[in-house]
C-alpha positions in Angstrom: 98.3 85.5 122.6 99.2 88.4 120.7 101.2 89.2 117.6 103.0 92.1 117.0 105.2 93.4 113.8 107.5 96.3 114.1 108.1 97.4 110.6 110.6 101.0 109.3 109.5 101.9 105.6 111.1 104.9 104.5 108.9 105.3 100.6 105.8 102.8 101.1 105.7 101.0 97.6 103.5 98.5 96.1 105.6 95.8 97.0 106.0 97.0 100.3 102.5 96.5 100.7 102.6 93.2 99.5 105.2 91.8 101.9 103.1 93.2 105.0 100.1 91.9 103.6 101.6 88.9 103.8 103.3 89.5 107.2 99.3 90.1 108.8 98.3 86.7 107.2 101.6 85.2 108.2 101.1 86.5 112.0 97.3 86.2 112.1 97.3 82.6 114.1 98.9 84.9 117.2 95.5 86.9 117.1 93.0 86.0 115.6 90.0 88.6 117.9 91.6 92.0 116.6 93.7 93.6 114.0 95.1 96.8 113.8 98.4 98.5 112.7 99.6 102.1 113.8 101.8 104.5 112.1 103.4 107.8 112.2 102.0 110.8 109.7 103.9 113.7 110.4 104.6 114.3 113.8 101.3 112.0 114.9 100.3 108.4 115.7 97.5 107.2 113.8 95.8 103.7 114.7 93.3 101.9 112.6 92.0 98.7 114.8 88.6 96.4 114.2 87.8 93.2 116.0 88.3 90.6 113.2 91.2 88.3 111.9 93.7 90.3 109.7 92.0 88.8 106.6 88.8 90.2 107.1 91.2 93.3 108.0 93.4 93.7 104.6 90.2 93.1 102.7 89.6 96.5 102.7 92.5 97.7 100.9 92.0 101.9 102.3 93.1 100.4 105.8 97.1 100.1 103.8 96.5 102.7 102.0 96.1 105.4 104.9 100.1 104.7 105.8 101.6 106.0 103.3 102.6 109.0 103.3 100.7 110.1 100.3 97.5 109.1 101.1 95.3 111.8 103.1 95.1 111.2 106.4 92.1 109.3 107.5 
């Protein structure tokens, strides 16, 4: 099984972060082999993905960090 979360954020703020942090940890049961989240930069699709549980994921906080939209791109 898989999970997947489809998520629209106009100005990525802290507590935006917060609430999809929680959403990874929330969904995590649905896949626990691989993580990964996608998002648009500009007129691009960037994808960050590693083989571990979305906890081991979100600890490294850069991984969030690279989707908004002032953060360089990575």
């Amino acid at each position: 099984m898989c999970g997947i979360i489809g998520i629209a954020i106009r100005d990525f703020k802290e507590t935006d972060r917060t609430q999809v942090r929680d959403l990874f940890l929330q969904s995590q049961i649905r896949g626990k082999h691989a993580t990964g989240v996608s998002y648009v930069k500009g007129d691009q699709v960037h994808t960050i993905k590693e083989p571990v549980p979305a906890e081991k994921f979100l600890e490294k906080r850069h991984k969030m960090d690279a989707v908004s939209e002032e953060s360089p791109s990575r």
